[in-house]
PDB file with SEQRES, HELIX, SHEET and CRYST1 records, atoms N, CA, C and O in Angstrom:
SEQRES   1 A   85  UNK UNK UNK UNK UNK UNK UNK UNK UNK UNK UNK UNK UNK          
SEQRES   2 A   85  UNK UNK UNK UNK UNK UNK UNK UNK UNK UNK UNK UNK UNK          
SEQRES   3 A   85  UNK UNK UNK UNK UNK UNK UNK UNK UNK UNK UNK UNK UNK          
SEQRES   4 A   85  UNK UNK UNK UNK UNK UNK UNK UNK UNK UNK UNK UNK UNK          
SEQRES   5 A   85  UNK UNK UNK UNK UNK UNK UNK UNK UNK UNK UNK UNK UNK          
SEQRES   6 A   85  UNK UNK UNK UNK UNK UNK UNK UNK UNK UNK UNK UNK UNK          
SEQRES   7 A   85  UNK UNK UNK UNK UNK UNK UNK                                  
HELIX    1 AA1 UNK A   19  UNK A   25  1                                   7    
HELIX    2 AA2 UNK A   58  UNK A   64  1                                   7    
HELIX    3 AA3 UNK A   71  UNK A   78  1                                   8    
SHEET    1 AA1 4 UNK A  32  UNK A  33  0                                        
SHEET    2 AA1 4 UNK A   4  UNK A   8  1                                        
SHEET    3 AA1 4 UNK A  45  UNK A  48  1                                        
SHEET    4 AA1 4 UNK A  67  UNK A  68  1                                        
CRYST1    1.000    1.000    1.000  90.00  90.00  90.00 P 1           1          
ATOM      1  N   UNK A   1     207.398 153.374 -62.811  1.00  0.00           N  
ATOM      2  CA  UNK A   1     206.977 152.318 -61.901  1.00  0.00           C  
ATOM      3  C   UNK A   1     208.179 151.443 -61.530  1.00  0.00           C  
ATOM      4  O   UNK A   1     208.785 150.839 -62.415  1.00  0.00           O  
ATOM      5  N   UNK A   2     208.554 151.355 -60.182  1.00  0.00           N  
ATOM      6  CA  UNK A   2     209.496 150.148 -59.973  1.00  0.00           C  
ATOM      7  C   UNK A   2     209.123 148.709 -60.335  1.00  0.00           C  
ATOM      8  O   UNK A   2     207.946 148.356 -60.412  1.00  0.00           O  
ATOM      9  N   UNK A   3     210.224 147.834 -60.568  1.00  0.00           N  
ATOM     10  CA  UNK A   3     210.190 146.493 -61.162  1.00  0.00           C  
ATOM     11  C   UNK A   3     210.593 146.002 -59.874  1.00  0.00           C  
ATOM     12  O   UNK A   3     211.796 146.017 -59.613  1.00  0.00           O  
ATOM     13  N   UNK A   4     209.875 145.623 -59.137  1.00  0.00           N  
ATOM     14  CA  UNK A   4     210.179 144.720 -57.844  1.00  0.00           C  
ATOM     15  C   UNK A   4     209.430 143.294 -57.636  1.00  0.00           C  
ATOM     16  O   UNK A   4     208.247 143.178 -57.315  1.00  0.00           O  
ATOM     17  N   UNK A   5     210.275 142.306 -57.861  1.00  0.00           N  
ATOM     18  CA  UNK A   5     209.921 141.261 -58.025  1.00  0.00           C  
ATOM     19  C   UNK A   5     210.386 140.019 -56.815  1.00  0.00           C  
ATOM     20  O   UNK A   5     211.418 140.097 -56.149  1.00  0.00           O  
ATOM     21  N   UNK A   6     209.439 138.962 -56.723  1.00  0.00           N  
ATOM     22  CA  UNK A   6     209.209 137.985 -56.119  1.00  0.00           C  
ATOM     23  C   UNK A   6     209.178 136.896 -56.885  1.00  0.00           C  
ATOM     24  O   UNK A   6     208.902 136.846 -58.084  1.00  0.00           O  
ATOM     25  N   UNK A   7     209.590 135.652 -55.863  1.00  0.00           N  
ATOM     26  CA  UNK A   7     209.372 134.699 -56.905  1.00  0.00           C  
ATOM     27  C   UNK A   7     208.812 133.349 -56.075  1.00  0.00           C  
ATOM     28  O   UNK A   7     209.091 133.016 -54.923  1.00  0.00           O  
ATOM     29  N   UNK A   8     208.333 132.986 -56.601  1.00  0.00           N  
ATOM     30  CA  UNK A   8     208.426 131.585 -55.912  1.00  0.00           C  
ATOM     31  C   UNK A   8     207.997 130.022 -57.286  1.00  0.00           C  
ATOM     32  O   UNK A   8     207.603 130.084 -58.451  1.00  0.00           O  
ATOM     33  N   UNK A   9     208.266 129.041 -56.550  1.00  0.00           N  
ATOM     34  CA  UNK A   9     208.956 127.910 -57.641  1.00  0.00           C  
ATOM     35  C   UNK A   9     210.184 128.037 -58.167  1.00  0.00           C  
ATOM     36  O   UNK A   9     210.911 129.014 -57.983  1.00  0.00           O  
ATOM     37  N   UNK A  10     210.502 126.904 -58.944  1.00  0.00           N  
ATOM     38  CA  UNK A  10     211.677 127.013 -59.911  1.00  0.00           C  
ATOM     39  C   UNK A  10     212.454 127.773 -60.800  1.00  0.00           C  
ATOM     40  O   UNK A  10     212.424 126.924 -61.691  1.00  0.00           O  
ATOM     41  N   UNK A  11     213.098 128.640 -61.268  1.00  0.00           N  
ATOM     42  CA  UNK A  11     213.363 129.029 -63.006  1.00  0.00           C  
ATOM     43  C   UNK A  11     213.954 127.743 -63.763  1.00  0.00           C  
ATOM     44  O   UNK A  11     214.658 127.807 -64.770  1.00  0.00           O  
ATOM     45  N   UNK A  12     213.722 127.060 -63.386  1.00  0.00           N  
ATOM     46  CA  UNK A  12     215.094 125.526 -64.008  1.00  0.00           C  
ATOM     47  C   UNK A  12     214.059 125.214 -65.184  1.00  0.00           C  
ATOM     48  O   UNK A  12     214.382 124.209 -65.818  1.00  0.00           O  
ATOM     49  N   UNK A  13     212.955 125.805 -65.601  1.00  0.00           N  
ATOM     50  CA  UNK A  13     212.478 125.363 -66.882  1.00  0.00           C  
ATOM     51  C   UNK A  13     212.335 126.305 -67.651  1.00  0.00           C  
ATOM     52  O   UNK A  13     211.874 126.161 -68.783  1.00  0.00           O  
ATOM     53  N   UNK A  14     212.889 127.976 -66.924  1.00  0.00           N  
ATOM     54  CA  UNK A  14     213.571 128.878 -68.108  1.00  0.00           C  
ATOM     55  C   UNK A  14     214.984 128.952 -68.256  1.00  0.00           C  
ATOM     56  O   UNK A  14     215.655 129.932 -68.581  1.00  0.00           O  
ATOM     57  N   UNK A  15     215.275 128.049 -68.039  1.00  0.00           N  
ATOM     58  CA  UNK A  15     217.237 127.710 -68.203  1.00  0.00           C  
ATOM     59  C   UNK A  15     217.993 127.946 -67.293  1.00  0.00           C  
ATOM     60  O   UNK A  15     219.175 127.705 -67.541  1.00  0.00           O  
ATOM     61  N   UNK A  16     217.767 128.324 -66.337  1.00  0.00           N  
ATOM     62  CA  UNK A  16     218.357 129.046 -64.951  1.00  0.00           C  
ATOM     63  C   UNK A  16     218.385 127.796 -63.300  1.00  0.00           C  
ATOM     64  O   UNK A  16     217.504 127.480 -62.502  1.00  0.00           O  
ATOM     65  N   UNK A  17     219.589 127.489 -63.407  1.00  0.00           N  
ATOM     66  CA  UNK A  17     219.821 126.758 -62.050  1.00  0.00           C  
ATOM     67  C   UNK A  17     219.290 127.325 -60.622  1.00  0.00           C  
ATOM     68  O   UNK A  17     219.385 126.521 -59.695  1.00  0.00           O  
ATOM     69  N   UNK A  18     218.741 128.608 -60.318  1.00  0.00           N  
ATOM     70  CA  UNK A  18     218.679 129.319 -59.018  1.00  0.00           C  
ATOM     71  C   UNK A  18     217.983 130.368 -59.288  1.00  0.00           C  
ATOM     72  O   UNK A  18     218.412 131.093 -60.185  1.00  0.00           O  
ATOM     73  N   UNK A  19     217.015 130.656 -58.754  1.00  0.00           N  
ATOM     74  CA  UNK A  19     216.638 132.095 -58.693  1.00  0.00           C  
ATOM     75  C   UNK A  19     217.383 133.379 -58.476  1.00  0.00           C  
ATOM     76  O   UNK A  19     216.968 134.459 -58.897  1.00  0.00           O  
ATOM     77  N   UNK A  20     218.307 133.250 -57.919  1.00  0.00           N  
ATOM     78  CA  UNK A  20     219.773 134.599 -57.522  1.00  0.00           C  
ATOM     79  C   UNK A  20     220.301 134.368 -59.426  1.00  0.00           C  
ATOM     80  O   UNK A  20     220.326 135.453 -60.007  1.00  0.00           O  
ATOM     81  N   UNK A  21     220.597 133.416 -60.130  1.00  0.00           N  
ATOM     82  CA  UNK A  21     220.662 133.421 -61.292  1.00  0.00           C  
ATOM     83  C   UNK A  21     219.586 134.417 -61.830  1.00  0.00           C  
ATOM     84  O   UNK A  21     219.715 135.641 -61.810  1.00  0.00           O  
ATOM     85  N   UNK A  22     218.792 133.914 -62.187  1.00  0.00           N  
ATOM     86  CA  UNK A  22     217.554 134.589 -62.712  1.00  0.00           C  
ATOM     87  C   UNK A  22     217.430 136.005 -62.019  1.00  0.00           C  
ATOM     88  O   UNK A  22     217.295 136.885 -62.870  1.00  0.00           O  
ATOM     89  N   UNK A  23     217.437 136.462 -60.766  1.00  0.00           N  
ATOM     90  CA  UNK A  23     217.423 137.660 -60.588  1.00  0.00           C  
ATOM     91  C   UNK A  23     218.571 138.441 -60.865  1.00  0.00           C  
ATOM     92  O   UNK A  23     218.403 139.660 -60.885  1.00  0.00           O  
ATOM     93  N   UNK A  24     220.308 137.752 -61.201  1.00  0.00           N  
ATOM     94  CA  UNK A  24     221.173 138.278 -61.474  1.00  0.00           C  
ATOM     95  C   UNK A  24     220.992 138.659 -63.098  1.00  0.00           C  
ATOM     96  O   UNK A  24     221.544 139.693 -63.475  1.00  0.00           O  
ATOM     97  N   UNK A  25     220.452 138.087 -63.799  1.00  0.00           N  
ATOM     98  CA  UNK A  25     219.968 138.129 -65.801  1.00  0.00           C  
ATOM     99  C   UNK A  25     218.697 139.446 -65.999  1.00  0.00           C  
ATOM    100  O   UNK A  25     218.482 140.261 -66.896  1.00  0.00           O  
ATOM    101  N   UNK A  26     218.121 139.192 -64.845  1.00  0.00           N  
ATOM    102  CA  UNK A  26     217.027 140.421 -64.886  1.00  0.00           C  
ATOM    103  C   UNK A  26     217.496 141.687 -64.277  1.00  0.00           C  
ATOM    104  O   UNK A  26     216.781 142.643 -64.578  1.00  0.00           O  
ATOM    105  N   UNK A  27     218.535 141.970 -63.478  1.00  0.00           N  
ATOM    106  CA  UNK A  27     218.736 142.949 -62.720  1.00  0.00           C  
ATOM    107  C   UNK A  27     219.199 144.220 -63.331  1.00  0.00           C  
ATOM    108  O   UNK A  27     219.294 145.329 -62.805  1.00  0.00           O  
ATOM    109  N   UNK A  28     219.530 143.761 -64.815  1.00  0.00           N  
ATOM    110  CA  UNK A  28     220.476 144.578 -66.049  1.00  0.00           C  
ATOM    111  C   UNK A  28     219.040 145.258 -66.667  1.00  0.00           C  
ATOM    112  O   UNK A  28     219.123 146.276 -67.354  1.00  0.00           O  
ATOM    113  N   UNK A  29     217.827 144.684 -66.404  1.00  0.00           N  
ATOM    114  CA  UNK A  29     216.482 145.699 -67.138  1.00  0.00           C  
ATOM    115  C   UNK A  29     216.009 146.346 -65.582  1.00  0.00           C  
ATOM    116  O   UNK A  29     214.862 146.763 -65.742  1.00  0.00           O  
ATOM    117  N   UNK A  30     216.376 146.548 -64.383  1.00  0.00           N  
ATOM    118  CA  UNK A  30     216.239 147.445 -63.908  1.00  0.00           C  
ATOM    119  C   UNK A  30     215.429 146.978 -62.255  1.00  0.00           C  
ATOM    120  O   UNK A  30     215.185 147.634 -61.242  1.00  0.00           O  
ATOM    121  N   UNK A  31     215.148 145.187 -62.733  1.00  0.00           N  
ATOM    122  CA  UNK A  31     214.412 144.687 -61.224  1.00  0.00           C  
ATOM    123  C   UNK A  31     215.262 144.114 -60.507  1.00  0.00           C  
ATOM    124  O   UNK A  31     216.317 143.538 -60.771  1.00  0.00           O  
ATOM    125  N   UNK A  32     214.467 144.413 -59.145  1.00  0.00           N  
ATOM    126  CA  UNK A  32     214.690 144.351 -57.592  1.00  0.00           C  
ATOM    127  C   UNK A  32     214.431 143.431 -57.031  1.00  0.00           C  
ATOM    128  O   UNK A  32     213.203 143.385 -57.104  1.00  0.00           O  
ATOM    129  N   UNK A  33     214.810 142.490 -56.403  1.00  0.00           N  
ATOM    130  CA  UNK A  33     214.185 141.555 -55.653  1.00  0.00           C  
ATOM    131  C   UNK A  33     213.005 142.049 -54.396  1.00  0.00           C  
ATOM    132  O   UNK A  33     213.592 142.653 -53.498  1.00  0.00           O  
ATOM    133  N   UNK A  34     211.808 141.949 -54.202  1.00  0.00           N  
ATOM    134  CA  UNK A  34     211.195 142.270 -53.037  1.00  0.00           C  
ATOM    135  C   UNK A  34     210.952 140.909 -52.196  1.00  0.00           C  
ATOM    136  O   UNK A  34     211.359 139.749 -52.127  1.00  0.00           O  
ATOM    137  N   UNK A  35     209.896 141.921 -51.521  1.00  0.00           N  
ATOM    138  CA  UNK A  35     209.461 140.672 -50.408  1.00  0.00           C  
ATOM    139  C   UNK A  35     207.697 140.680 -50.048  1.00  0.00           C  
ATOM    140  O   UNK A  35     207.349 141.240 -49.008  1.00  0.00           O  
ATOM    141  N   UNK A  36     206.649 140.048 -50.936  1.00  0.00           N  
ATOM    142  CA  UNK A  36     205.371 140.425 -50.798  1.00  0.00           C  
ATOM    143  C   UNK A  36     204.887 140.171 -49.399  1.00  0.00           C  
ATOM    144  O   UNK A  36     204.911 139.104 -48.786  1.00  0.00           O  
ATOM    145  N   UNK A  37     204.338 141.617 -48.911  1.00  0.00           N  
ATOM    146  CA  UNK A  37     203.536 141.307 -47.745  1.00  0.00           C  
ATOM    147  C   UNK A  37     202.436 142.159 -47.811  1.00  0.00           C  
ATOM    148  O   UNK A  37     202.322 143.079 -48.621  1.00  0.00           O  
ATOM    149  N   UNK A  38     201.492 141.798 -46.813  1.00  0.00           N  
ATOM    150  CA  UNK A  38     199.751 141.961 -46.730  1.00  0.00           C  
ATOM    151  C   UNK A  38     199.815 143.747 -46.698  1.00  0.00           C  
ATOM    152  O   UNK A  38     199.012 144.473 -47.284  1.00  0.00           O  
ATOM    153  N   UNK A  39     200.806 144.141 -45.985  1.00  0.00           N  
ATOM    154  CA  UNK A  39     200.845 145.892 -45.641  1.00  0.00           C  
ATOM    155  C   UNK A  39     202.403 146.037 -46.421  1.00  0.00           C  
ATOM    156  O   UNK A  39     203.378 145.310 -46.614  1.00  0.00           O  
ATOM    157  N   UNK A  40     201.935 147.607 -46.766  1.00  0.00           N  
ATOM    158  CA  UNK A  40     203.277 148.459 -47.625  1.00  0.00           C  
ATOM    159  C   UNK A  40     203.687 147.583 -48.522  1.00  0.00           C  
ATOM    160  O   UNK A  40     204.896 147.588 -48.754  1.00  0.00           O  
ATOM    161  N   UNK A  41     202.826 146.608 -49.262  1.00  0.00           N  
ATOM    162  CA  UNK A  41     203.266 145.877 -50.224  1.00  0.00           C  
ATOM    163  C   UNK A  41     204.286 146.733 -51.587  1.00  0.00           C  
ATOM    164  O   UNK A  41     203.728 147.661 -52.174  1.00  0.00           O  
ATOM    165  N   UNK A  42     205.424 146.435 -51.911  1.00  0.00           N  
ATOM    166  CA  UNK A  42     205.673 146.846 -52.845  1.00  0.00           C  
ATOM    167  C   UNK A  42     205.842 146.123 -54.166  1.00  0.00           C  
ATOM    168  O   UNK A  42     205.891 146.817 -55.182  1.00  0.00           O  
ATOM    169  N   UNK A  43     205.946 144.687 -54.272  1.00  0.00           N  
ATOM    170  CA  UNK A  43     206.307 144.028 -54.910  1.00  0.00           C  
ATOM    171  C   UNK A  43     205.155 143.961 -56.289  1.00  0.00           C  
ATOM    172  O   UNK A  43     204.010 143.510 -56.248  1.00  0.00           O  
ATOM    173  N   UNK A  44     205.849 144.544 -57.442  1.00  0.00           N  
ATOM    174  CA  UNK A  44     204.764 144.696 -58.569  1.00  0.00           C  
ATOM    175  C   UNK A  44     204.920 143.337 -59.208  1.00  0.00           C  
ATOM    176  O   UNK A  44     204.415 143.397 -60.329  1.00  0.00           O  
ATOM    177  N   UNK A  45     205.282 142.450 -59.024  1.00  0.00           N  
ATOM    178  CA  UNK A  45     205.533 140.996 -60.048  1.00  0.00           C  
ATOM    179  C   UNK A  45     206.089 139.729 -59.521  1.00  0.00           C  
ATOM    180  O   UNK A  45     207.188 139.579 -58.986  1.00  0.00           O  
ATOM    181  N   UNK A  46     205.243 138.901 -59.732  1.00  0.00           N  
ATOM    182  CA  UNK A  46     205.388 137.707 -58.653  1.00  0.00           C  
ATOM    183  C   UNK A  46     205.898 136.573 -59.526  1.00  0.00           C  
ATOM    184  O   UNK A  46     204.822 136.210 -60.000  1.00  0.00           O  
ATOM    185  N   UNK A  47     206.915 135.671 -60.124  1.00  0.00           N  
ATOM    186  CA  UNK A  47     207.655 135.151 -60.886  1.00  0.00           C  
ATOM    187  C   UNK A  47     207.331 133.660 -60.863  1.00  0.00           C  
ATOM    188  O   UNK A  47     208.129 133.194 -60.050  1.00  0.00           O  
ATOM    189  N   UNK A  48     206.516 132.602 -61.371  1.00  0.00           N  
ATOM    190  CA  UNK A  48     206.640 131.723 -60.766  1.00  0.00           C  
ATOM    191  C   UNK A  48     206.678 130.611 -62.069  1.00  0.00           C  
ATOM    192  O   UNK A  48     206.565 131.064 -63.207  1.00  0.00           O  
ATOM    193  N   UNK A  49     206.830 129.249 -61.874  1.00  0.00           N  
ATOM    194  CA  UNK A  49     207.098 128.198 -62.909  1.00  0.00           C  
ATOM    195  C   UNK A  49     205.489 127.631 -62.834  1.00  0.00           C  
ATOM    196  O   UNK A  49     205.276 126.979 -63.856  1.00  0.00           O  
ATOM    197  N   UNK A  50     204.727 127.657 -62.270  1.00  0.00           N  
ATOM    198  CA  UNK A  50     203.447 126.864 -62.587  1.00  0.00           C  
ATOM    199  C   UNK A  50     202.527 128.382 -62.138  1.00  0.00           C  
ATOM    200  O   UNK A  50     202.658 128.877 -61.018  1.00  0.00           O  
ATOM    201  N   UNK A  51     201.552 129.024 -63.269  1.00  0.00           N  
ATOM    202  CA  UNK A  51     200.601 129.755 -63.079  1.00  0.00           C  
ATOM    203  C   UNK A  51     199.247 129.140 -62.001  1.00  0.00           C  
ATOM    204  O   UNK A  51     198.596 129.949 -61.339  1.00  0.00           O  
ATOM    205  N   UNK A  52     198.985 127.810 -61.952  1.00  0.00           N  
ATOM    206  CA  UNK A  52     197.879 127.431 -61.329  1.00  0.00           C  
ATOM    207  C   UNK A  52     198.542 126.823 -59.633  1.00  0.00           C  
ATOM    208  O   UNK A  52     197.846 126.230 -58.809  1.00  0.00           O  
ATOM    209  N   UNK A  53     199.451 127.037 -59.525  1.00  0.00           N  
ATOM    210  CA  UNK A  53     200.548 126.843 -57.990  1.00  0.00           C  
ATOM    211  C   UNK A  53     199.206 127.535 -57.178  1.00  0.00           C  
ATOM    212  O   UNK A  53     198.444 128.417 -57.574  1.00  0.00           O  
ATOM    213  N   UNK A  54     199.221 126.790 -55.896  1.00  0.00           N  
ATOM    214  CA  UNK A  54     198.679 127.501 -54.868  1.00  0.00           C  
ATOM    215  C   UNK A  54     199.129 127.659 -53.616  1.00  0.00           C  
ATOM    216  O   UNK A  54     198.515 127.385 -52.585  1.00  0.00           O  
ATOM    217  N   UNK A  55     200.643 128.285 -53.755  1.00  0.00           N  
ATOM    218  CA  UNK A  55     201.569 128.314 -52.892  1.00  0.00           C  
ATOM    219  C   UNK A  55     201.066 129.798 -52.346  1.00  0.00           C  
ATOM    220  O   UNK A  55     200.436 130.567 -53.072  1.00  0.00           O  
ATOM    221  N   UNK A  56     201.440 130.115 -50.915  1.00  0.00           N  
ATOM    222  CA  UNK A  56     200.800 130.985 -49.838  1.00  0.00           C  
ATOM    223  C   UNK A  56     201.244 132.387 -50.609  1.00  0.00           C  
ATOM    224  O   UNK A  56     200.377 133.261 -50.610  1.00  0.00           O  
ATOM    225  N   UNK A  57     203.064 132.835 -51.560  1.00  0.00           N  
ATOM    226  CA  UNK A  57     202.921 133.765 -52.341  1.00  0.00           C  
ATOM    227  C   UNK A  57     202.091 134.333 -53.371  1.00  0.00           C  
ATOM    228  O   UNK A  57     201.792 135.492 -53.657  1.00  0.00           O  
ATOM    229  N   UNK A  58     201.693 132.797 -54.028  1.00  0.00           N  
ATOM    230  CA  UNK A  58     200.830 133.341 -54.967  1.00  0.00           C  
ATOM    231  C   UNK A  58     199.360 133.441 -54.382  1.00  0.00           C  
ATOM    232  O   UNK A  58     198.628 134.200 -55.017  1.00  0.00           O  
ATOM    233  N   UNK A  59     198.942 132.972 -53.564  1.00  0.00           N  
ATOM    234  CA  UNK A  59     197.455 133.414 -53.162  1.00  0.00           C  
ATOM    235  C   UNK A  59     197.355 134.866 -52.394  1.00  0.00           C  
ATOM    236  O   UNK A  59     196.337 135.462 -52.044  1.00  0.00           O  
ATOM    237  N   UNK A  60     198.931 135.300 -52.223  1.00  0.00           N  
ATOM    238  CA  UNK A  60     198.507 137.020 -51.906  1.00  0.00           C  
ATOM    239  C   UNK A  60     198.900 137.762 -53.048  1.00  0.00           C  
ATOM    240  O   UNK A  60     198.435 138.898 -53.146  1.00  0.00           O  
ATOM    241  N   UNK A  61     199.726 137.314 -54.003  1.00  0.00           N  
ATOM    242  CA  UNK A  61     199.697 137.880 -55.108  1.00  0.00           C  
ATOM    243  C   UNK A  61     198.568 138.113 -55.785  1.00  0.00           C  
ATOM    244  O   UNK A  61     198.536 139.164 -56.424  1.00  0.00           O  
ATOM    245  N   UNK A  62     197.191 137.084 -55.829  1.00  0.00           N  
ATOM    246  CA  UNK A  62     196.254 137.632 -56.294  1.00  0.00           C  
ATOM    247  C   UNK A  62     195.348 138.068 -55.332  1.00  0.00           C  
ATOM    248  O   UNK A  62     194.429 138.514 -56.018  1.00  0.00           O  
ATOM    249  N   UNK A  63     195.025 138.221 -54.092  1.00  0.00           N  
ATOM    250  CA  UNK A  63     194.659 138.891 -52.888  1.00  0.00           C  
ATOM    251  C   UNK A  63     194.807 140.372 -53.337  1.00  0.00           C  
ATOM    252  O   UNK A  63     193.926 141.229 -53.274  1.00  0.00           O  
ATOM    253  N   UNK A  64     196.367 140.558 -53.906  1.00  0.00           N  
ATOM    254  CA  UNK A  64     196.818 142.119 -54.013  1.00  0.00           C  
ATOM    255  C   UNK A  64     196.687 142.683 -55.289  1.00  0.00           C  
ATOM    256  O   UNK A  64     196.680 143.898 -55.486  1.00  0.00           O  
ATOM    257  N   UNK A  65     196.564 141.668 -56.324  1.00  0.00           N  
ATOM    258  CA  UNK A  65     196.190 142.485 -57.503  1.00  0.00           C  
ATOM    259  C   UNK A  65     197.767 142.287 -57.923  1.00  0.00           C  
ATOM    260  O   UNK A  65     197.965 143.122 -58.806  1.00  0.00           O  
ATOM    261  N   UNK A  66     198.794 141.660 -57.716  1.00  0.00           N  
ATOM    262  CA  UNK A  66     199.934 141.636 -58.218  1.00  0.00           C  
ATOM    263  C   UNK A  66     200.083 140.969 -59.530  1.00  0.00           C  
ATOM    264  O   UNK A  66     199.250 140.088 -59.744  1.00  0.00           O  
ATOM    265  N   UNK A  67     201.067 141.218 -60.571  1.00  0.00           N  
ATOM    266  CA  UNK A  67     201.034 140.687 -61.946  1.00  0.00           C  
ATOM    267  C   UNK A  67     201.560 139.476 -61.234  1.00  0.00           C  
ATOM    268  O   UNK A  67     202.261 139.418 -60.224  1.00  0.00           O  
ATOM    269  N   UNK A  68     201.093 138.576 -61.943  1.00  0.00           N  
ATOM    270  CA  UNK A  68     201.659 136.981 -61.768  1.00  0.00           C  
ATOM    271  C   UNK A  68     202.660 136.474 -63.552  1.00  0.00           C  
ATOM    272  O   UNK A  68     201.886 136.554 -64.506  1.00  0.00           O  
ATOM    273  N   UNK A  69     203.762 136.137 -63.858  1.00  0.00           N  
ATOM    274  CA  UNK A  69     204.364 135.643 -64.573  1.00  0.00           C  
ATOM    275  C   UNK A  69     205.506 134.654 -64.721  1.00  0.00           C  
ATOM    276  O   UNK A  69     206.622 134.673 -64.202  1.00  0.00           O  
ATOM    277  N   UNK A  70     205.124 134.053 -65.300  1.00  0.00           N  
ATOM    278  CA  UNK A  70     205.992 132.839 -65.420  1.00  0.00           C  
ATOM    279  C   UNK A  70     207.757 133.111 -65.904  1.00  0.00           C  
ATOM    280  O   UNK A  70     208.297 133.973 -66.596  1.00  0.00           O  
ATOM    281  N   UNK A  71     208.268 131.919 -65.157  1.00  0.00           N  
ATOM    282  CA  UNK A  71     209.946 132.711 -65.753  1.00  0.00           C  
ATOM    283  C   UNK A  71     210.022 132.436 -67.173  1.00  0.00           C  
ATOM    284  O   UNK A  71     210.350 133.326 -67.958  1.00  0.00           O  
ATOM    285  N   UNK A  72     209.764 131.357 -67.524  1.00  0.00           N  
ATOM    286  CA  UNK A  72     209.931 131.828 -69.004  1.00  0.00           C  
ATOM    287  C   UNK A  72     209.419 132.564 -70.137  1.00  0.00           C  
ATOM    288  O   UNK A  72     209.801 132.640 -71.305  1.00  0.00           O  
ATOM    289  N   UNK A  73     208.066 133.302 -69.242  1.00  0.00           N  
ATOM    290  CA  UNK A  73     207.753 134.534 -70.154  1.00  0.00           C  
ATOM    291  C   UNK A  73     208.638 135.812 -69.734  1.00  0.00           C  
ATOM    292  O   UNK A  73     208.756 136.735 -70.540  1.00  0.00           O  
ATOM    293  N   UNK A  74     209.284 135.868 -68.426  1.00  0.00           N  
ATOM    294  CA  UNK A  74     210.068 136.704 -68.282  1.00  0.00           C  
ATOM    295  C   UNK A  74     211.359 137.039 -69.350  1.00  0.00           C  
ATOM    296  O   UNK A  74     211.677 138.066 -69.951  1.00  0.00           O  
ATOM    297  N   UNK A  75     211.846 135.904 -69.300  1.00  0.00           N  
ATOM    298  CA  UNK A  75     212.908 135.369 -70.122  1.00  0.00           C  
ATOM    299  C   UNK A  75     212.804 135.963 -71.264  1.00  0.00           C  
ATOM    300  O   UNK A  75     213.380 136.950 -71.722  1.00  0.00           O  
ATOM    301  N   UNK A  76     211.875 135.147 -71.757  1.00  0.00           N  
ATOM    302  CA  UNK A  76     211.074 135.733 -73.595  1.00  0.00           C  
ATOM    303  C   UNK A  76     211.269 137.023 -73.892  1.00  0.00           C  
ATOM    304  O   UNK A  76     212.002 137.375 -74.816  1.00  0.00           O  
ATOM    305  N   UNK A  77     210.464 138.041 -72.938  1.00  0.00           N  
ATOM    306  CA  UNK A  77     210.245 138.928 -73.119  1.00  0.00           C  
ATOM    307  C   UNK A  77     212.012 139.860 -73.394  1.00  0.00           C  
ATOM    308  O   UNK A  77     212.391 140.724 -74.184  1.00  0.00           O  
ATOM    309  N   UNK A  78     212.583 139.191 -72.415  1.00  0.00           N  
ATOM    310  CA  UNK A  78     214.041 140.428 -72.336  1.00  0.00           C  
ATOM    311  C   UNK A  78     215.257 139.323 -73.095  1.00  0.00           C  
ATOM    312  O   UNK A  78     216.477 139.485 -73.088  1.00  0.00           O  
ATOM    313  N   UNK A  79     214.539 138.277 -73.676  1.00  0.00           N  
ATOM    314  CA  UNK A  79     215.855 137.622 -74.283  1.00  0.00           C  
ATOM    315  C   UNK A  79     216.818 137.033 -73.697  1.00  0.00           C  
ATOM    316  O   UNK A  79     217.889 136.899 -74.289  1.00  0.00           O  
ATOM    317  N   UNK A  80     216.680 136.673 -72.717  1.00  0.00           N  
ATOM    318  CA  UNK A  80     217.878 136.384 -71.620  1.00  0.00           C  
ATOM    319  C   UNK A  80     218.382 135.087 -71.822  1.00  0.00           C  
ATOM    320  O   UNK A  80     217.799 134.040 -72.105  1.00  0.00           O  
ATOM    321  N   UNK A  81     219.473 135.322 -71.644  1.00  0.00           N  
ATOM    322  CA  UNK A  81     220.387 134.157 -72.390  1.00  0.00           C  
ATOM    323  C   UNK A  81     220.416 133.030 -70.987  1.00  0.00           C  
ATOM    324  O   UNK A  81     220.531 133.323 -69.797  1.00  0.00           O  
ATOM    325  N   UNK A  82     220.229 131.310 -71.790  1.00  0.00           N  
ATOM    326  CA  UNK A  82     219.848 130.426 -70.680  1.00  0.00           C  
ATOM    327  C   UNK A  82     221.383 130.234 -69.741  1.00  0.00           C  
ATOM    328  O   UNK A  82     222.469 130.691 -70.100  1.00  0.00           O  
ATOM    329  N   UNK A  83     221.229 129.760 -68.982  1.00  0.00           N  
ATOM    330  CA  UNK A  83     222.771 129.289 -68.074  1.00  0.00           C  
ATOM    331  C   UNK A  83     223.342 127.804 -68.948  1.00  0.00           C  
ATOM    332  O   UNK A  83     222.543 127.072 -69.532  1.00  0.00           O  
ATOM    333  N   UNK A  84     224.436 127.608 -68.922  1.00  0.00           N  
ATOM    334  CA  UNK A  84     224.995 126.699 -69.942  1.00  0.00           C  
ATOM    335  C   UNK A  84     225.457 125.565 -68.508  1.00  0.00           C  
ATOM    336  O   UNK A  84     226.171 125.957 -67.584  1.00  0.00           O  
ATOM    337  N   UNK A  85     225.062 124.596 -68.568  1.00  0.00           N  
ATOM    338  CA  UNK A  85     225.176 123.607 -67.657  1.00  0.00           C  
ATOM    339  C   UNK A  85     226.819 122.842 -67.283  1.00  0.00           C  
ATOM    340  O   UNK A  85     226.904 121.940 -66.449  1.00  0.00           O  
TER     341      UNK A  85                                                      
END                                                                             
């Protein structure tokens, strides 16, 4: 399965100044940046800092059945070391 991911909100409360950060720390386990849309959706994982956000990505993320996760469970999961300020 491809790891193609979206994001929307912050990562600055999983240690990460920028999302291009955060997608540069994740890109070493194998994900892609996408782009979720209504047709030929590919994007399997939608990245965001507040699960209850009702920003226009995440209401097609669950429209589509897309995993929704927070960056710092991303983080967690692959260990990713925070950005040092």
């Amino acid at each position: 399965m491809k790891k193609i991911v979206e994001f929307t909100g912050s990562p600055k409360s999983a240690g990460f100044k920028t999302k291009s950060s955060f997608l540069s720390a994740i890109s070493k386990f194998g994900f892609i940046k996408g782009k979720i849309k209504k047709r030929n959706n590919e994007v399997t994982i939608l990245v965001t800092d507040d699960l209850n956000s009702n920003t226009t990505k995440m209401k097609l993320a669950k429209e589509l059945g897309i995993d929704i996760m927070t960056y710092e469970e991303l983080s967690d999961i692959f260990e990713l070391e925070k950005e040092l300020n």
